[in-house]
Backbone bond lengths (Angstrom), bond angles and torsions (degrees), N, CA, C in turn:
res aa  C-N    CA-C-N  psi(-1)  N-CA   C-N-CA  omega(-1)  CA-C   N-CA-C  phi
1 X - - - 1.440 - - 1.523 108.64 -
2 X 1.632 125.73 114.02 1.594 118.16 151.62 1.508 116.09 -9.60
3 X 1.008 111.19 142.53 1.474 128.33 172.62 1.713 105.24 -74.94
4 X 0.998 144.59 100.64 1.773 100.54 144.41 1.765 111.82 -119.92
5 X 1.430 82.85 -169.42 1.667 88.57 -178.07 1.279 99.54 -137.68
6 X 1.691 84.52 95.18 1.547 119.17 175.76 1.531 124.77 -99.18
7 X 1.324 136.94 147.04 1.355 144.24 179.48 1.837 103.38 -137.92
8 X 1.234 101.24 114.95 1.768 93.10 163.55 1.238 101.18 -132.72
9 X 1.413 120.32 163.06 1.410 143.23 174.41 1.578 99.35 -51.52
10 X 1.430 113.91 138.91 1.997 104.14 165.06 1.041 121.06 -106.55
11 X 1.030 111.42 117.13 1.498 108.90 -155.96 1.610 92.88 -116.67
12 X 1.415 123.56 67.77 1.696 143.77 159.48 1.526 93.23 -80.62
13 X 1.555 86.55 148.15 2.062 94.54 166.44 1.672 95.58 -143.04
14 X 1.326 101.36 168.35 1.601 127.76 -156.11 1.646 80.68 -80.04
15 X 1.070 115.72 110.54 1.207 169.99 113.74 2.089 133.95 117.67
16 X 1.763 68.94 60.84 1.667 100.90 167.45 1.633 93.63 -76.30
17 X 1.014 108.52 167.87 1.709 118.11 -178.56 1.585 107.41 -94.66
18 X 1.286 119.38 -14.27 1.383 97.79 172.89 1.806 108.23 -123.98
19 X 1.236 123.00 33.39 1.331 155.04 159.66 1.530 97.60 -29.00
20 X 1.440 114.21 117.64 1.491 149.88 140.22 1.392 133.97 -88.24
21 X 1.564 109.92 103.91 1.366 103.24 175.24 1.297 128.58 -74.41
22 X 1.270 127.88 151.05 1.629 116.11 -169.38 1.717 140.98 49.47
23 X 1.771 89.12 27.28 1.353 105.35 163.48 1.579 119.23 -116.30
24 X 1.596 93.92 141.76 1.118 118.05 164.47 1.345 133.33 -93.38
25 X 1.106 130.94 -72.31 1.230 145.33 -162.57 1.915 88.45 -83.23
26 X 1.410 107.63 160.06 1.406 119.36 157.02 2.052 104.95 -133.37
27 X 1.189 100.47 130.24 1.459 108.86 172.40 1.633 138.84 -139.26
28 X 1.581 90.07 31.46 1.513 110.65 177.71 1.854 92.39 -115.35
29 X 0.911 90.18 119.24 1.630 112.80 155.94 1.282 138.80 -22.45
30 X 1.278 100.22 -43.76 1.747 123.08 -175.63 1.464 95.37 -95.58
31 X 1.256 126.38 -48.58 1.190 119.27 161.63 1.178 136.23 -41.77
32 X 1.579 116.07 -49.36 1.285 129.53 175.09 1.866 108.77 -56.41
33 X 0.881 92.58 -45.60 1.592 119.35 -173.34 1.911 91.52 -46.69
34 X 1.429 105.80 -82.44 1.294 125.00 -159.26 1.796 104.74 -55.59
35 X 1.722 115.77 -8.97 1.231 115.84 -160.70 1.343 97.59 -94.11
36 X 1.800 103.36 -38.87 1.532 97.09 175.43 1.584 128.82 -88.64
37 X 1.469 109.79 -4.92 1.687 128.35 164.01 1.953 91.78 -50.69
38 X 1.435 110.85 -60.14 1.307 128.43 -169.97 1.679 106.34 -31.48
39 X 1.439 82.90 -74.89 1.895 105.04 -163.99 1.695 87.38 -65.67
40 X 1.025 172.28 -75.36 1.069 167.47 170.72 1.854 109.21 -11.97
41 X 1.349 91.65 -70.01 1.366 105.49 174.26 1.615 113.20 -32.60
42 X 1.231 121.26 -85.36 1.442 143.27 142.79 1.391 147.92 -9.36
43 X 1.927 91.63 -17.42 1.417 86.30 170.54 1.356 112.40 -140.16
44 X 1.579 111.45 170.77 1.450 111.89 -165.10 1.658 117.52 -94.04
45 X 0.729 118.26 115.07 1.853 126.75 174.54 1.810 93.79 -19.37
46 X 1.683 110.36 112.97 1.108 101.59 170.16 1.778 119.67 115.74
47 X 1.921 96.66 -22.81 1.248 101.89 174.25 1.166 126.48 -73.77
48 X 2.075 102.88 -25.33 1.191 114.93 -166.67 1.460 122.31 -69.08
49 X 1.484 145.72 106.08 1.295 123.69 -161.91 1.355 99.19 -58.65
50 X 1.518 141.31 149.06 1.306 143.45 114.88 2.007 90.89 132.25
51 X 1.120 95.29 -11.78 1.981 101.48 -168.19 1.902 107.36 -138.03
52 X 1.755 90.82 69.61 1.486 90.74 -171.77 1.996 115.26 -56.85
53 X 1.468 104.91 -16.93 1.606 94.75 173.79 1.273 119.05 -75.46
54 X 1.341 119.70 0.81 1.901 117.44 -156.72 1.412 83.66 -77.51
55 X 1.575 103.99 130.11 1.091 106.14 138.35 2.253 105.45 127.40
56 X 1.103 119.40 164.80 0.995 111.33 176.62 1.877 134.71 -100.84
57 X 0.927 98.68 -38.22 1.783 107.08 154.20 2.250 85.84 90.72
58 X 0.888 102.34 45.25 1.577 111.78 178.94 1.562 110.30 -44.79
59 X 1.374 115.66 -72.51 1.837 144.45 152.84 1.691 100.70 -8.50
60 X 1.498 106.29 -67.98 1.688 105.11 178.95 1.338 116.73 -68.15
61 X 1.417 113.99 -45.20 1.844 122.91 173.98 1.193 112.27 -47.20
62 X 1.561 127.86 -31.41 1.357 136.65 -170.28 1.498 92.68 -62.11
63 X 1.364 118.06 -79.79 1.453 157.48 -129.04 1.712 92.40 -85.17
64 X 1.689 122.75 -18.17 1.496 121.97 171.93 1.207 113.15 -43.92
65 X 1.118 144.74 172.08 1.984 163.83 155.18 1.524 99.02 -107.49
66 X 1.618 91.86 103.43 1.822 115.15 159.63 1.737 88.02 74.81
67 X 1.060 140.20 44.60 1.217 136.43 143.55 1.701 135.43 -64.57
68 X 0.798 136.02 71.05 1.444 141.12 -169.73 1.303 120.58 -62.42
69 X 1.684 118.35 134.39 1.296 118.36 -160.97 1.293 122.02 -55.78
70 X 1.608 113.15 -39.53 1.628 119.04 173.45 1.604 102.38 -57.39
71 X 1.506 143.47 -40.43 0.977 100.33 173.12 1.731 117.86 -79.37
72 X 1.047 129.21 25.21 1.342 142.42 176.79 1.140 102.71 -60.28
73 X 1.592 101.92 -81.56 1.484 152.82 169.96 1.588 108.38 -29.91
74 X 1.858 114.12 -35.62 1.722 104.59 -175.81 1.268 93.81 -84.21
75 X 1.650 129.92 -21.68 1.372 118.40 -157.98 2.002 105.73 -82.16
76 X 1.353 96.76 -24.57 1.531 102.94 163.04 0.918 118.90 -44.32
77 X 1.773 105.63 -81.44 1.296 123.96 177.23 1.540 131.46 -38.36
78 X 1.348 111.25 -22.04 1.402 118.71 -178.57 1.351 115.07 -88.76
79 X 1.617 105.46 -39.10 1.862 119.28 152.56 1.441 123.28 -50.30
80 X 1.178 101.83 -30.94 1.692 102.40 165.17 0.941 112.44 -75.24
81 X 1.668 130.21 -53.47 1.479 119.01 -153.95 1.803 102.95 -75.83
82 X 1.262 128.47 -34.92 1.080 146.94 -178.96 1.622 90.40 -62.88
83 X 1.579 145.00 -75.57 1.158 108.90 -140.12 1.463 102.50 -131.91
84 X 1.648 112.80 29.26 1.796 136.53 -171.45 1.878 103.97 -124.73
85 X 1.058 137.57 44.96 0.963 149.45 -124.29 2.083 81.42 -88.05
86 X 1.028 115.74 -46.44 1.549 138.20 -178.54 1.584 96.78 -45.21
87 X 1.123 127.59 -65.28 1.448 129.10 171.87 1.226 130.16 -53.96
88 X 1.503 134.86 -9.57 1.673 121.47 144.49 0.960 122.35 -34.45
89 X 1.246 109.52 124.53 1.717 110.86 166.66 1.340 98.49 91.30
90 X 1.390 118.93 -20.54 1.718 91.88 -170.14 2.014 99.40 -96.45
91 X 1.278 104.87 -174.26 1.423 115.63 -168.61 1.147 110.92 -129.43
92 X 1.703 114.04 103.61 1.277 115.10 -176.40 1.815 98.60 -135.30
93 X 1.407 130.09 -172.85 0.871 141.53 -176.96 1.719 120.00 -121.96
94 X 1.319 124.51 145.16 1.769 120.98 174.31 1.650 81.11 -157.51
95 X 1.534 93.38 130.78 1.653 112.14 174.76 1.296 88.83 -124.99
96 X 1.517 131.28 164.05 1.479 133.52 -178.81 1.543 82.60 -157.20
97 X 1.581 101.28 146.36 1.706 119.27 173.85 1.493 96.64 178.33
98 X 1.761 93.85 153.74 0.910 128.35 -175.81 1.283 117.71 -88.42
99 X 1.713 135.98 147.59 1.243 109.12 154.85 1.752 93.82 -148.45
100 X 1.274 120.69 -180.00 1.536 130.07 -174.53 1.023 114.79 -108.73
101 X 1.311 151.42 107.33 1.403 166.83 56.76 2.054 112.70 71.59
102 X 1.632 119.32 33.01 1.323 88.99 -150.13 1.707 119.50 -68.22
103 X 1.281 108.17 -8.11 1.424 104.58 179.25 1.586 109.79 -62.14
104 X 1.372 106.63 -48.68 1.178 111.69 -179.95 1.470 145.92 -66.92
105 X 1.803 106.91 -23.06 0.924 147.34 175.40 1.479 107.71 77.06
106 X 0.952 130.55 41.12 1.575 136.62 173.08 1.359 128.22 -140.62
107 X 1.200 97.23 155.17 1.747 94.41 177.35 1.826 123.48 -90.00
108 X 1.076 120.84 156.75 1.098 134.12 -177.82 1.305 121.95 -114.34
109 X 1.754 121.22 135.62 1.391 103.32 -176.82 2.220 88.69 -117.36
110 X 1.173 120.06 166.28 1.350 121.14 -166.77 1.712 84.98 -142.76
111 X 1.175 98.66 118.63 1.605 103.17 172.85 1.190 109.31 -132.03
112 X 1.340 124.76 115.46 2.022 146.95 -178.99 1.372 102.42 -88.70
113 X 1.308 105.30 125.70 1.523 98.00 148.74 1.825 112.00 -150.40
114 X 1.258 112.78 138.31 1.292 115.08 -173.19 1.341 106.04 -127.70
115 X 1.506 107.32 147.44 1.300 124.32 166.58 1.573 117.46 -140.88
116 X 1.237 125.47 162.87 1.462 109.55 -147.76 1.655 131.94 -15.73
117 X 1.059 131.51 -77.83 1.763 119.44 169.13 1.831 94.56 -117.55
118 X 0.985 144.27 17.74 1.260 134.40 162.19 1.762 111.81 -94.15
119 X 1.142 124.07 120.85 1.304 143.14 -178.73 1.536 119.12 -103.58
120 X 1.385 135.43 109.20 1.593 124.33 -173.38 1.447 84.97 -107.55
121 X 1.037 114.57 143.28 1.780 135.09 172.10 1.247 102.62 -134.48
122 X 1.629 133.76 104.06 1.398 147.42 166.27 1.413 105.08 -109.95
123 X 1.770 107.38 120.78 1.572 129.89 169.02 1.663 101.92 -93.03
124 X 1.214 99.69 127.46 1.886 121.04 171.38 1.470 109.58 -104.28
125 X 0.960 134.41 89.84 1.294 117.76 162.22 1.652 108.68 -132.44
């Protein structure tokens, strides 16, 4: 992985799973990385003021007819390369799948993504 010497704001809240009290700053890499996989992850095309593409729109992708996870998976991937600039070149993993809910009556989308020992697992349903 490129080196840099990066600082971003941390923007964790009380009760994300890897939650820090009384931090500010973030300046590990992988971190930085996984924060903006996050905010990407998380938000809807349109929320962003000033950058109507930021973002992935997961909620609507779910809810498509005959949508298939690989194209799930390119719309990630294209959110990464576009706004994860740190992750070229490096080697990480995103699997996307579906599964059915029958108690609930809905579908579910399960989206993985790993990079060295940090793992984000986001449920859509």
């Amino acid at each position: 992985m490129t080196e840099f010497d990066f600082r971003d704001f941390y923007i964790g809240y009380e009760g994300h799973p890897r939650f820090t009290i009384n931090k500010i700053i973030t300046d590990d890499i992988i971190r930085v990385i996984v924060q903006k996989y996050e905010m990407i992850l998380f938000t809807n095309k349109g929320e962003l003021f000033g950058d109507p593409d930021f973002g992935c729109d997961l909620t609507k992708l779910l809810f498509e007819t005959k949508i298939s996870a690989e194209a799930v998976k390119s719309t990630i991937i294209g959110q990464i390369n576009t706004y994860i600039s740190e992750l070229q070149g490096t080697n990480y993993t995103l699997n996307v799948t579906f599964q059915q809910d029958p108690e609930n009556y809905q579908d579910v989308m399960i989206v993985d993504f790993t990079l060295s020992d940090y793992e984000v697992k986001a449920i859509v349903s």
